[in-house]
Every structure is written in structure tokens, then in C-alpha cells.
VOGU-3710 file (C-alpha; in Angstrom, 3 decimals, decimal comma):
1> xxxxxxxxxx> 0,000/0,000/0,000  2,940/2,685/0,758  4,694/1,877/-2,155  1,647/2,378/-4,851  1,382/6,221/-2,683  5,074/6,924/-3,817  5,911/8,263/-7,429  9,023/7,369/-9,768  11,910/9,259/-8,094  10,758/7,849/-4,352
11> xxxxxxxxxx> 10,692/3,831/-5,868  13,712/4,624/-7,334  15,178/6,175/-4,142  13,572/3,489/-2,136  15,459/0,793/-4,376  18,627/1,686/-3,976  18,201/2,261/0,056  17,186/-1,621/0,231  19,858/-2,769/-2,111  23,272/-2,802/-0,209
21> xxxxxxxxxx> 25,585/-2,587/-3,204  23,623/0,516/-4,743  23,241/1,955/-1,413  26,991/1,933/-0,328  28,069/3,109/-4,111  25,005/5,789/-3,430  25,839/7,353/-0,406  30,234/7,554/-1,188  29,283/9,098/-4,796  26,975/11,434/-3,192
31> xxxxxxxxxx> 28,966/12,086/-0,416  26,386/10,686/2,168  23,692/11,548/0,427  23,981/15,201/-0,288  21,198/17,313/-1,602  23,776/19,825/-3,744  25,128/18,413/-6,151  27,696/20,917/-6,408  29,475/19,076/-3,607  29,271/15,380/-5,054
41> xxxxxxxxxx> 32,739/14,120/-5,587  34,365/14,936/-9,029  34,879/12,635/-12,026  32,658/8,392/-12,674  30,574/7,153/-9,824  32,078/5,315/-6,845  31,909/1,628/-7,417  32,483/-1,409/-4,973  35,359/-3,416/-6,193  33,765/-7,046/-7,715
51> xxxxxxxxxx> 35,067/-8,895/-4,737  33,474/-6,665/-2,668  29,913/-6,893/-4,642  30,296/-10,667/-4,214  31,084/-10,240/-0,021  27,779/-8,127/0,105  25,592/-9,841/-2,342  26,702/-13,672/-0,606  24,084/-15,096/1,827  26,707/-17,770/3,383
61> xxxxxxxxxx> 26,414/-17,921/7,182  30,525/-18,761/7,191  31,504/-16,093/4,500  34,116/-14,717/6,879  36,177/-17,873/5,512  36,475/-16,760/1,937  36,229/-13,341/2,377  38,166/-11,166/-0,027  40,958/-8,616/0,821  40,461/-6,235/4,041
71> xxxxxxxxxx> 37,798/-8,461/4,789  39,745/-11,672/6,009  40,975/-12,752/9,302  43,333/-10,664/11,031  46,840/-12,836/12,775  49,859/-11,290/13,647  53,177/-12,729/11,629  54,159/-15,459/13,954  51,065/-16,896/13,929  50,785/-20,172/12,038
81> xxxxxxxxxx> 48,689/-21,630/9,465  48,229/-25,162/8,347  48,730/-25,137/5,012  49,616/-28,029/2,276  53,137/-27,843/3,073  52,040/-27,904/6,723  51,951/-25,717/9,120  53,585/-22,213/8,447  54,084/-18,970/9,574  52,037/-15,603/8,419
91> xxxxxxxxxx> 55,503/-14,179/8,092  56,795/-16,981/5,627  53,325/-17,202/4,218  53,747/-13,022/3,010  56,587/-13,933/0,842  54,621/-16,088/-1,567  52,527/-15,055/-4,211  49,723/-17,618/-2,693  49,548/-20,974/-0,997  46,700/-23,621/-0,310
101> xxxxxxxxxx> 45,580/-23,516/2,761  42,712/-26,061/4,375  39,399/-24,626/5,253  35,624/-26,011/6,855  32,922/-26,200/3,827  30,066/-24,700/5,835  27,799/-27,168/3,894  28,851/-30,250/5,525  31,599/-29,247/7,997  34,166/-31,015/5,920
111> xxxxxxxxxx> 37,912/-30,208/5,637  38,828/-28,396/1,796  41,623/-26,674/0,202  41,116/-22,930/-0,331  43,801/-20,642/-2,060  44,728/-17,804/-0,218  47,317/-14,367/0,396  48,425/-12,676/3,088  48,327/-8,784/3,025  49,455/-6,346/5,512
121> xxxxxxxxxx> 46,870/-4,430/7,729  46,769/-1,656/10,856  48,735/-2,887/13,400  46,532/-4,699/16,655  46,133/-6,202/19,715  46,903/-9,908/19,130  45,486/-12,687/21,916  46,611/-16,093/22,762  44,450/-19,115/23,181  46,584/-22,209/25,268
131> xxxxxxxxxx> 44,761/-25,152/25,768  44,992/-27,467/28,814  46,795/-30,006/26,378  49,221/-27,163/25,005  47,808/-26,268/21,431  48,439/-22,344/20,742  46,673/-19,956/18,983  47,378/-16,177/18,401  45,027/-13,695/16,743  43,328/-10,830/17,226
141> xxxxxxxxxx> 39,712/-10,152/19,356  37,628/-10,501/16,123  39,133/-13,420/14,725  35,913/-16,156/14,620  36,691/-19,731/17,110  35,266/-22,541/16,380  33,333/-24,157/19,762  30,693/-26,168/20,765  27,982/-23,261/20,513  29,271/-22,368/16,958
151> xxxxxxxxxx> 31,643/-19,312/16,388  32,480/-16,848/18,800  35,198/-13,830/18,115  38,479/-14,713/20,389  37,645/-11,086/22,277  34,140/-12,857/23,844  36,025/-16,186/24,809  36,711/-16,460/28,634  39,020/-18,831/30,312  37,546/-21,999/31,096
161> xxxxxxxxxx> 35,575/-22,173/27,574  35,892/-24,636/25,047  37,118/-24,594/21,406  37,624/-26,791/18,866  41,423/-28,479/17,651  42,756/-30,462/15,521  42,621/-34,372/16,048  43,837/-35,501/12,949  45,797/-33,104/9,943  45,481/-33,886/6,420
171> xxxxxxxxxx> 48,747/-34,565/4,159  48,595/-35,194/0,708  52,560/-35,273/-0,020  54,151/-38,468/-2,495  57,338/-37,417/-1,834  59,963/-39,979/-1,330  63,024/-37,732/-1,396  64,550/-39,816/1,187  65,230/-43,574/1,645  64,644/-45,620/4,843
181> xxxxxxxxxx> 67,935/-45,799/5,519  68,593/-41,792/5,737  65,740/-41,311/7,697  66,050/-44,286/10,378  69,796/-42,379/10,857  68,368/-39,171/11,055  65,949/-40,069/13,538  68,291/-41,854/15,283  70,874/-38,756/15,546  68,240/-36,263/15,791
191> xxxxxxxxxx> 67,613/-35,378/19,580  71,450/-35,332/20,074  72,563/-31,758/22,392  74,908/-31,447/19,192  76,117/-33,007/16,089  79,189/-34,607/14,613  78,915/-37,061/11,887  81,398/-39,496/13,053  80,064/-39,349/16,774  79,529/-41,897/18,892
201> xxxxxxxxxx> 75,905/-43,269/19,035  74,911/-45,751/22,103  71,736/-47,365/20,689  68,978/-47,452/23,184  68,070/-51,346/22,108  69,943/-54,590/20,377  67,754/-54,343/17,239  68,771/-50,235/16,722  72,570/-51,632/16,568  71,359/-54,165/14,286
211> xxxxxxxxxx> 69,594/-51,346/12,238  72,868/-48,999/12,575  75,450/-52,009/10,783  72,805/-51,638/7,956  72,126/-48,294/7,916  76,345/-47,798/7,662  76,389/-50,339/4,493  73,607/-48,378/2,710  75,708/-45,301/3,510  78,503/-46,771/2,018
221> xxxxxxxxxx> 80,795/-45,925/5,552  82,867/-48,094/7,484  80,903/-48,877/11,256  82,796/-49,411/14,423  81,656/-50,496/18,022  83,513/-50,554/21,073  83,665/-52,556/23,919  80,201/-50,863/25,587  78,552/-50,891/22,755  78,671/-47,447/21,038
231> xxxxxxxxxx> 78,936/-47,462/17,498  80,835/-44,795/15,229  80,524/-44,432/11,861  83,742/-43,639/9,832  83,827/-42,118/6,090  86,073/-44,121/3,380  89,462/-42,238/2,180  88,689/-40,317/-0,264  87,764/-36,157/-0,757  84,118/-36,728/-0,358
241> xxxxxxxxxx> 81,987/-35,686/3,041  80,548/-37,726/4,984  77,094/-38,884/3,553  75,593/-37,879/6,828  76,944/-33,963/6,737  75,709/-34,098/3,051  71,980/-34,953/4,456  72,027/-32,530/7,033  73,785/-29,616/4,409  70,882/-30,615/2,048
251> xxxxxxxxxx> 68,697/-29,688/5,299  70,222/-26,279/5,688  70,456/-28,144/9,119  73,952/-27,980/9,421  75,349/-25,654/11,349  72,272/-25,580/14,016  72,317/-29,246/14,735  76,168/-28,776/15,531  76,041/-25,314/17,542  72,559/-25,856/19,537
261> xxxxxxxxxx> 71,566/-29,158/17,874  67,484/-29,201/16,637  65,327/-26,719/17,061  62,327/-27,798/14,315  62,218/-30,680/11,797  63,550/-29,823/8,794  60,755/-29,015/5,357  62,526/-32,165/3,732  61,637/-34,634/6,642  57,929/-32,848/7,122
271> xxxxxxxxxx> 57,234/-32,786/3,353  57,312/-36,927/3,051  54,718/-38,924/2,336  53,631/-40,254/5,802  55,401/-43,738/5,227  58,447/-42,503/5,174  57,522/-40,030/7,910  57,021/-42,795/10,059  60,474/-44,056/9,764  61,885/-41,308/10,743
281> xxxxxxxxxx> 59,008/-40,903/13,863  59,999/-44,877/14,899  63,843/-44,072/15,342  63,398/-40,886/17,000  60,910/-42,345/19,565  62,742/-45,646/19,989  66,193/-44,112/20,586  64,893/-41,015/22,571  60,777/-41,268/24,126  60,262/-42,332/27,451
291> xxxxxxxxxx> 58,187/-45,273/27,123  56,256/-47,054/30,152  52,772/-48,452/30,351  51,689/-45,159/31,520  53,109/-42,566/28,873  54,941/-41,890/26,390  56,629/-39,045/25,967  59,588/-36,940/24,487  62,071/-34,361/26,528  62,486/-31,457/24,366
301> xxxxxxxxxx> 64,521/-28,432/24,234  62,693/-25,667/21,878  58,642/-24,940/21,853  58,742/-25,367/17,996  60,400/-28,504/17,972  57,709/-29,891/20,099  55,055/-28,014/18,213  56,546/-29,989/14,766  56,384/-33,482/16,658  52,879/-32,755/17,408
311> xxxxxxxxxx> 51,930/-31,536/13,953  53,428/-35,001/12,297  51,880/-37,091/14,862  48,125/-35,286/13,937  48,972/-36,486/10,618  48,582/-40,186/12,222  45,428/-39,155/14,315  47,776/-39,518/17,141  46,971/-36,855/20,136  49,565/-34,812/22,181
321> xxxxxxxxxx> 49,774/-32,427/24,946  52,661/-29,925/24,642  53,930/-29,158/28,808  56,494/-26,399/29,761  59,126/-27,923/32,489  61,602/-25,474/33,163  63,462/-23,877/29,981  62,317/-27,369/28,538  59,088/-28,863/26,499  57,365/-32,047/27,324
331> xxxxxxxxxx> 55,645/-33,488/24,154  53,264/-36,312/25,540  50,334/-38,541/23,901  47,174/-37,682/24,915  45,229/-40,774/26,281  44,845/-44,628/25,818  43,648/-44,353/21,971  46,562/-42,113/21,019  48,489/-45,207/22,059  46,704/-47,476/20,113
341> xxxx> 47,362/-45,326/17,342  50,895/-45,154/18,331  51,487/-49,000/18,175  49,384/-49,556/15,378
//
């Protein structure tokens, strides 16, 4: 009934007012809707850039997920995002042109791949989630969190409330850059304070020195064991390295392992395909976990180190808690089923 009282000029008016892309573009070319139009910005119309048109025309109830620029969420640079490659920093992230990252389809709450960039914004206050098992997350107050009631921005969350993690990370990777023999050795050397190739390594169990007279044919190196049982592996005359510096050079591991020893698992290792990542998980946890009926757990030295065990054992469905002890990190497996998962 109102609308047959109005004439041409007030349906128009009227049109645009209930049409959110024609009334933003209305009210910056008019400059808020002046009445002279002496005053209305110089030069074409204002118009909404087309991935803005699409942000205000979509309908999605999750559209905050593939949001365009200026409209996506906001993380500070050492955040980290878990991306095809795994999980990354922002900060690494801004130096690529794009990368894959995995997203929820609102639809059916399953896990997809969505392409995305990272742009620079304002500057803001950046909060920290830490569960009771150890998993981190930094962002800022109007960042969305996934919990049992649905979203909520990480500004409304109070401690005590619960939010959704990961139990189990995707991983597409074929890679077999690596034979069983290089990672069983690397696993095996791995939690060492430092690193020497021809060191002395005291193998935890009879089978691992069984393993290491192998592991020193396939190398093509000559294996020695003394008297308590501490093997050394010794490179052949000649004026090549040692096949063990070469993997760790190849690592850009190098001079870390030998100064501080590790601090993170090396791209190479975490970009396997998960057989061969379990190789390299079986040596490290045979030679270094603390294994009982009770627990299982490793003694770590660096927060991101512990943060990369967790990450590969997600990619088993395996569960960890991530404890600070001192100036040291305690990576340990979450409950009974995580140790199923482990053994099996």
C-alpha cells in the first residue's frame, strides 16, 4: 500500500536504500547523500570493487572464511597456518605469491583446500588461546573460534571455555626424497645436544645396533663399536663428506644441529609422504621417548620442535599435549587411543 502512494523518483530512491551494493556506491558518490550536487565528488561514480559486490551480495552464514581482501581474518606474523606444506608462519606465508591452505565447507563441515594471500593491515592487539593439552593460537579479538555453541570472536572467549582443535591433519605429499635408511639415521641422531657425523651413538636397544650395521652399508661408511657398545661411523678415504653432513647440508640443518643441535624438523623430513615419515618418527621415539605403560613421551629443548612433533603425529590421528618444564618442552600422547594409534 505505501509503495503504490510513492511516485518514480521515491521507488527509485527506495530501491537503492534496500539494495546494499547501490546503497553503499550511493551514499560515497553522493557524499552521504547530499542534496547539492555541487558538492558530489568529481569525475565516474564510486563503485564497490567485484570482490566486494560478491562479499555483500553472498548469503553464506561462514563467509568470513572466503572473504576477499580487508575483509579476512586478522593474525599477527608469527602466527601459524596449516597449510599443504604444513603448518607455516604468516611471516613466511607473506613472501609467496599464494599458498593452499585447508578450510571447513560450511555445507557439511568437511575439511577443503582454499587458495589464499596474506596482506598487511593496521597494526593490533593480538590474543593467545593455550589449551589445557598445550595447542596455541594467536590472533586478534575478532578473529571467529570454532566451539561447541558455533563461532564466537576470540575477544568474547573467557578462560575456562571450550574450542575446537585439531585431532587428525590432512597430508597429501608423495614425496619420497629420502630412503629408509637416511631417515632411520636421522631419527636416530636427531635429539642429540649437538652433532658430529662421526660421533659416537649408544643405541637405546639390540635391534637399533642391528639397524645402525645396515644403515652404515647403505651409507657406504665403514661402522665401528667398542667394547660398551657405542657405534661410530667412519667415512672411506677419499675427498668426499661424509654422507651424513651431506643430508644434514641438504637440510640447511647444518650448522644448528652442531652449535645448539634441533630446534624444528627440517621441510625435507615434514614434506614426506607419511610412510616414510614414520620411519623417521619410529627411530626418534625408539632411541629417545620415554616409554612405560603409563606414557609416552619426548624431553624437548625448543617450543617449535615440540610443536613440529605434534603436527606429524596429527597427521597419524595420534593426540599430544605440549607441557612447559623449566626452559624445557614435554611433548606427551594424549590418552589410551593415542596409544593405540601409536602401536598400530
Amino acid at each position: 500500500m505505501l509503495k503504490q502512494k510513492l511516485d518514480d523518483e521515491e521507488l527509485a530512491l527506495l530501491e537503492i536504500v534496500e539494495d546494499s551494493i547501490w546503497f553503499g556506491e550511493f551514499m560515497r558518490s553522493t557524499a552521504e547523500g547530499e542534496i547539492d550536487k555541487n558538492v558530489w565528488p568529481k569525475g565516474d561514480p564510486w563503485k564497490y570493487r567485484d570482490y566486494q559486490r560478491q562479499f555483500l551480495s553472498d548469503t553464506s552464514e561462514f563467509i568470513l572464511y572466503t572473504g576477499g581482501r580487508a575483509i579476512g581474518k586478522c593474525q599477527p606474523s608469527g602466527a601459524r597456518i596449516y597449510t599443504t606444506k604444513g603448518y607455516k608462519t604468516i611471516s613466511e606465508l607473506a613472501r609467496e605469491k599464494y599458498f593452499i591452505a585447508y578450510a571447513i565447507d560450511p555445507d557439511n563441515m568437511a575439511v577443503v583446500q582454499r587458495r589464499a594471500v596474506i596482506t598487511k593491515d593496521k597494526q593490533a592487539e593480538a590474543y593467545t588461546i593455550v589449551t589445557n593439552s598445550g595447542y596455541e593460537f594467536v590472533a586478534t579479538k575478532l578473529h571467529p573460534i570454532l566451539t561447541p555453541e558455533n563461532y564466537k570472536l576470540m575477544g568474547d572467549l573467557s578462560v575456562g571455555d571450550y574450542v575446537a582443535v585439531a585431532t587428525q591433519l590432512p597430508h597429501e605429499s608423495n614425496n619420497k626424497a629420502l630412503q629408509w635408511h637416511e631417515l632411520r639415521i636421522l631419527g636416530y641422531l636427531f635429539l642429540n645436544k649437538t652433532f658430529r657425523a662421526e660421533q659416537t651413538i649408544k643405541p637405546r636397544y639390540k635391534k637399533i645396533g642391528a639397524e645402525l650395521e645396515i644403515i652404515a652399508d647403505r651409507l657406504v661408511v665403514r661402522w665401528n663399536k667398542d667394547f660398551d657398545g657405542n657405534y661410530r661411523f667412519l667415512k672411506k678415504r677419499g675427498p668426499y663428506k661424509h654422507p651424513i653432513t651431506s643430508i644434514i647440508q641438504q637440510m640447511d640443518m647444518y650448522h644448528a644441529l652442531r652449535e645448539y643441535g634441533a630446534k624444528k624438523i627440517p621441510s625435507m623430513i615434514k614434506d614426506e609422504c607419511l610412510e616414510n615419515i614414520q620411519v623417521f618418527l619410529e627411530a626418534v621415539f625408539a632411541q629417545f621417548a620415554t616409554i612405560t605403560n603409563q606414557q609416552i613421551t619426548l624431553d624437548l629443548q625448543h617450543h617449535v620442535l615440540a610443536q613440529d612433533f605434534q603436527e606429524l603425529l596429527l597427521r597419524f590421528g595420534i593426540e599430544s599435549t605440549i607441557e612447559q618444564i623449566g626452559d624445557r618442552w614435554l611433548l606427551s600422547l594424549l590418552d589410551y587411543r593415542a596409544f593405540y594409534r601409536f602401536w598400530n
